[in-house]
C-alpha positions as CSV (number, residue, x, y, z in Angstrom):
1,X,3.5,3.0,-45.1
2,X,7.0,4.0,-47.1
3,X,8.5,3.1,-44.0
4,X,8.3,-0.5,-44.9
5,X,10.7,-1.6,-47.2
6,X,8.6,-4.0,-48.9
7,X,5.9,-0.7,-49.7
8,X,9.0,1.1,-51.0
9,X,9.8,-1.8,-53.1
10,X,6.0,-2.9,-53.9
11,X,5.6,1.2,-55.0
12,X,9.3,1.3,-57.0
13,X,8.1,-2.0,-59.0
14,X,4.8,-1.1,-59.7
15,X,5.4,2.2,-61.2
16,X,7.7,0.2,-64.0
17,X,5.6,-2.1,-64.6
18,X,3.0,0.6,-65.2
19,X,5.3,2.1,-67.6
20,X,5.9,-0.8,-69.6
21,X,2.6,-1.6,-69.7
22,X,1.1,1.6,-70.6
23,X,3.8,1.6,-74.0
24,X,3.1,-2.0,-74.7
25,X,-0.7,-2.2,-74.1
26,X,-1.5,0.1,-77.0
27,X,0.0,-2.1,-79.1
28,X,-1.5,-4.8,-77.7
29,X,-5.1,-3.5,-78.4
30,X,-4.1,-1.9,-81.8
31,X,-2.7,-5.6,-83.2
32,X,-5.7,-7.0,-81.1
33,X,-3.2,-9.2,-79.2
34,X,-6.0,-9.6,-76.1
35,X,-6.0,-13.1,-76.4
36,X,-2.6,-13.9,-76.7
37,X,-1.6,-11.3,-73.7
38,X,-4.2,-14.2,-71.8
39,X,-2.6,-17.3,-73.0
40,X,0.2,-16.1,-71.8
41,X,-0.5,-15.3,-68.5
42,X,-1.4,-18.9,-68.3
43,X,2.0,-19.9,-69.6
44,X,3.1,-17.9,-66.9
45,X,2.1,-19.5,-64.0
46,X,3.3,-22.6,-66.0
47,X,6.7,-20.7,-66.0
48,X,6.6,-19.8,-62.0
49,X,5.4,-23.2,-61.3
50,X,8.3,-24.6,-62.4
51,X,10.7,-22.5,-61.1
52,X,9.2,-22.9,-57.8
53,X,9.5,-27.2,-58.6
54,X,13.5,-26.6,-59.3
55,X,14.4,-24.0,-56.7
56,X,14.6,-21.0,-59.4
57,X,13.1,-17.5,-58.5
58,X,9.6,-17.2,-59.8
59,X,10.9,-14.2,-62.3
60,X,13.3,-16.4,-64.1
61,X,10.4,-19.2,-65.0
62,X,8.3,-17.1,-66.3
63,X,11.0,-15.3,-68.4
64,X,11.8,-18.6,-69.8
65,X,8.3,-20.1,-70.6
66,X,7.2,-17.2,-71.9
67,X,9.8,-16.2,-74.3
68,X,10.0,-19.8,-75.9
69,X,6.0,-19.8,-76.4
70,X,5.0,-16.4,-77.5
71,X,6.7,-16.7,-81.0
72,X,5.1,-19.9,-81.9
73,X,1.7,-19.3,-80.1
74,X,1.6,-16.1,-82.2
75,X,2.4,-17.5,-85.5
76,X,0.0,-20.3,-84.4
77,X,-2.9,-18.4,-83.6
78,X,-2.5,-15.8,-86.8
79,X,-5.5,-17.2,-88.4
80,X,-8.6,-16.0,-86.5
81,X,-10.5,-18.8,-87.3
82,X,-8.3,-21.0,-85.8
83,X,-7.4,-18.2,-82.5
84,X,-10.2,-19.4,-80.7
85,X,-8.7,-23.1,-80.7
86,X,-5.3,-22.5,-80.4
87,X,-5.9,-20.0,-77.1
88,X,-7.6,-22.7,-75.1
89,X,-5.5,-25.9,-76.6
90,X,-2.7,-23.8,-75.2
91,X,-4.0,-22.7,-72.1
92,X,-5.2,-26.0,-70.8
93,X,-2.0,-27.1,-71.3
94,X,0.1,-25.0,-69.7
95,X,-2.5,-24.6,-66.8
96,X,-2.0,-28.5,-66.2
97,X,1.5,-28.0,-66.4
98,X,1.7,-25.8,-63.8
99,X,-0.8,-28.0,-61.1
100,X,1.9,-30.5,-61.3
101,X,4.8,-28.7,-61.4
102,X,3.2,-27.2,-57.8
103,X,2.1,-30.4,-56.9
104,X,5.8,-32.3,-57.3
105,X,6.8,-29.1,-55.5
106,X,7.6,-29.2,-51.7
107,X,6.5,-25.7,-51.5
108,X,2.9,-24.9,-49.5
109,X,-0.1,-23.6,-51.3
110,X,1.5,-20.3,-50.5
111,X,3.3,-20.8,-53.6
112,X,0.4,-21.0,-55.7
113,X,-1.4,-17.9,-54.8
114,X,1.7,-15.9,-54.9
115,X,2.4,-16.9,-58.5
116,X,-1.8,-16.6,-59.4
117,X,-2.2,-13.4,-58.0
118,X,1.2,-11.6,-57.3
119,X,2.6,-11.2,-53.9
120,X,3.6,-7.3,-52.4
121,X,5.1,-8.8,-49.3
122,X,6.9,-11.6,-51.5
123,X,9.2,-8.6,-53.4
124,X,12.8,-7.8,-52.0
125,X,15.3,-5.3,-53.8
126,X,17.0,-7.9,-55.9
127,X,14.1,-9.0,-57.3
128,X,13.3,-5.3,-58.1
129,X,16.5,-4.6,-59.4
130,X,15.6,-7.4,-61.7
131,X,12.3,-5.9,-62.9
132,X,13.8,-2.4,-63.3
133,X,16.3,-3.9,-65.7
134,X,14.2,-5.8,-67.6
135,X,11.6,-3.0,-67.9
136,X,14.3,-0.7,-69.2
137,X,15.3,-3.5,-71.6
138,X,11.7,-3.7,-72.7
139,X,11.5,0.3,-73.0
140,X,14.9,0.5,-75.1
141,X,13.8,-2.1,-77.7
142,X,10.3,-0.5,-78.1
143,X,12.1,3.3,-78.8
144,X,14.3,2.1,-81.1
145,X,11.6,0.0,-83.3
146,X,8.8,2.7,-82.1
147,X,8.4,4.0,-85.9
148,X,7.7,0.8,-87.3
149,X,5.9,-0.9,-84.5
150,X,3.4,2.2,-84.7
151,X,3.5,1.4,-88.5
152,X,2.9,-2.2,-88.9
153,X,0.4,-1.8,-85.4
154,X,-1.9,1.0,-86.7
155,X,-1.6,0.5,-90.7
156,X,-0.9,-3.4,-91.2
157,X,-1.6,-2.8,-95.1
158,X,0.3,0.6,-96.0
159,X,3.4,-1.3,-93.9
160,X,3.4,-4.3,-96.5
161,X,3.1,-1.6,-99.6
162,X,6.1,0.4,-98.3
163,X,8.0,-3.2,-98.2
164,X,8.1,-3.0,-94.0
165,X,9.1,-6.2,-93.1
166,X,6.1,-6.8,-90.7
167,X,6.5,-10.4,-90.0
168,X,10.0,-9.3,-88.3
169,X,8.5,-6.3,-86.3
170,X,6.1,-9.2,-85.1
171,X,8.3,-11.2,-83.6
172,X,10.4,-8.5,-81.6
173,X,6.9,-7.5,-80.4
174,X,6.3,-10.8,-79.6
175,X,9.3,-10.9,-77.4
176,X,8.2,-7.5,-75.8
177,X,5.2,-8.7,-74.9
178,X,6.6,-11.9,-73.5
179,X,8.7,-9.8,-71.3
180,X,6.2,-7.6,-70.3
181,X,3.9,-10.3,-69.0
182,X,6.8,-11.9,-67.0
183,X,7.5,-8.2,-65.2
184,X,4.1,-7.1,-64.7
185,X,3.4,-10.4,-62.9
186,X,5.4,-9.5,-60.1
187,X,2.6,-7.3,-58.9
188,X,-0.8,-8.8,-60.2
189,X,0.2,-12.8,-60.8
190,X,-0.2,-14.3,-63.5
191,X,-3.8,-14.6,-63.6
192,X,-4.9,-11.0,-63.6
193,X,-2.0,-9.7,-65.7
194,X,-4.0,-9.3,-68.8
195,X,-5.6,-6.5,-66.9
196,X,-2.9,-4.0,-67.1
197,X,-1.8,-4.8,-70.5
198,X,-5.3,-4.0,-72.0
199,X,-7.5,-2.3,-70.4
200,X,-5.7,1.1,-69.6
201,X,-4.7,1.3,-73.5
202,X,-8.4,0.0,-74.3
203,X,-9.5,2.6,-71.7
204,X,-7.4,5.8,-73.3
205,X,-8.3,4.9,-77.1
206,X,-11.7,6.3,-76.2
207,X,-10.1,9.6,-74.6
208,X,-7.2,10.4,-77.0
209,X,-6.7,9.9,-80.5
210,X,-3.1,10.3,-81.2
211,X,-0.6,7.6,-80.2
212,X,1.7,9.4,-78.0
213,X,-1.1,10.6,-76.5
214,X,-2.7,7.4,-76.0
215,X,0.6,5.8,-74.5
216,X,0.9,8.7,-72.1
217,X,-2.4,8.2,-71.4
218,X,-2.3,4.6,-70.9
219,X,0.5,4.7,-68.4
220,X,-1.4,7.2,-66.4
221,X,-4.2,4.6,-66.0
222,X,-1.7,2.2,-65.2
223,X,-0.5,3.9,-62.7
224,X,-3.9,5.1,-60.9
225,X,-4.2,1.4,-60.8
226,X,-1.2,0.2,-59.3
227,X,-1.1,3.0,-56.7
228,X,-4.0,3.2,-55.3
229,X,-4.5,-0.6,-55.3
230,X,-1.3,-0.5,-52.9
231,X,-2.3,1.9,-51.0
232,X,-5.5,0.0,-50.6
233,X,-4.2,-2.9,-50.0
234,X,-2.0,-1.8,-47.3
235,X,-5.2,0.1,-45.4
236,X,-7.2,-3.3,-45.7
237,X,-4.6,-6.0,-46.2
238,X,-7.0,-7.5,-48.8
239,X,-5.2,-8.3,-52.6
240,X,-3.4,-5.5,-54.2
241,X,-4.7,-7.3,-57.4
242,X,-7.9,-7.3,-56.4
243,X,-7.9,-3.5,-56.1
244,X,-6.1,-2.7,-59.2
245,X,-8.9,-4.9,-61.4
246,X,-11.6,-3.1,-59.7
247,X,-10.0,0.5,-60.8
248,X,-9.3,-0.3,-64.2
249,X,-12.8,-2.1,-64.6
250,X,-13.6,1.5,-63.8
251,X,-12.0,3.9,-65.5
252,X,-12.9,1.7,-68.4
253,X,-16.6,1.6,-68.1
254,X,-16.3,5.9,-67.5
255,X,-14.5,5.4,-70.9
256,X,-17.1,3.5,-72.4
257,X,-20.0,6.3,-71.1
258,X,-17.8,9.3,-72.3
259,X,-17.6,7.5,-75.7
260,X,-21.1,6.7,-75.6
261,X,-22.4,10.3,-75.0
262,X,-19.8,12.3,-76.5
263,X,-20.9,9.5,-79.8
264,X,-24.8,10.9,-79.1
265,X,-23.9,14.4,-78.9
């Protein structure tokens, strides 16, 4: 299987993006950012769409409509009352932009499923080079604001009284995510990407307590995931994505049972 250069690459990718989005999927759940990890999936495939209409690589799109959008869907959609809206207004939207951005494309329906649901085959080194870079660009900003991310993620009110400027670490989380969900594409598409960036944290918040713990934890889920659905994948030739939903479905159900009994006991 590692005798392929495309597994090599597929394996090499996957374990970053694993990484990144064991660190920024327990901040995710903590801020309850689900919804907004969604939307922008959607935005997305908006983004890949149009690189794929202008001749761009599918990377650089999404990088682009994702960063512009996740500031001002965030802000948008602070108001739960009004999250519900927002989240669908949005995602329509950007759905129906990226039907026609495919459908002025010259590119075959090949284009869409690649972008939808991530393509293994579809990943050669400079596009993994890419990934790596960004990941570690992603990983250096959340060290160095790691303090008051866990602050303002975990204790929203005592982070206002100590004069934290929350709305700031908001945005550069923002950003982060925005990031993450263009790199973890690359692997799951857009459409399943929400996956990995919530339900391994959502998964080790009912194992672990601490929040070191619960990244480390997180990123091990991750990982399960993304390896074995490769591996998978590669034995059957069926979706990688496919796979890696079905494993973290899992392992989050087991962590809803161990909560349930260890809650009765």
């Amino acid at each position: 299987m590692l005798t392929l250069s495309f597994m090599r690459h597929a394996f090499v990718a996957s374990t970053f993006i694993a990484i990144v989005s064991g660190f920024v999927g327990v901040f995710v759940v903590a801020r309850n950012l689900s919804f907004l990890t969604h939307t922008l999936s959607e935005i997305g495939f908006a983004g890949g769409a149009f690189a794929v209409f202008i001749g761009w690589p599918v990377l650089n799109g999404m990088i682009l409509f994702t960063m512009l959008s996740s500031i001002l869907v965030g802000q948008m959609s602070i108001k739960e009352s009004r999250r519900e809206a927002v989240t669908s207004a949005v995602s329509a939207l950007f759905i129906g932009l990226g039907i026609l951005f495919l459908s002025l494309s010259s590119k075959n329906a090949s284009s869409a499923t690649n972008i939808l649901f991530g393509s293994v085959v579809g990943i050669n080194l400079g596009e993994v080079q890419q990934l790596i870079w960004l990941s570690i660009v992603v990983l250096m900003v959340i060290f160095i604001t790691y303090r008051q991310l866990k602050f303002t993620s975990f204790d929203a009110i005592g982070a206002r009284v100590s004069g934290l400027n929350a709305a700031l670490y908001s945005v550069i989380f923002l950003i982060v995510l925005a990031l993450s969900v263009s790199v973890a594409a690359q692997i799951v598409g857009s459409l399943l990407i929400f996956i990995l960036l919530t339900l391994p944290a959502a998964s080790a918040k009912y194992f672990t307590h601490g929040v070191a713990k619960m990244i480390g934890l997180a990123i091990l889920f991750s990982l399960l995931g993304t390896w074995t659905g490769l591996f998978l994948g590669y034995l059957t030739n069926w979706p990688v994505s496919f796979f890696i939903a079905v494993i973290e479905v899992v392992i989050y159900c087991c962590a809803l049972i161990k909560q349930k009994y260890s809650g009765a006991a």
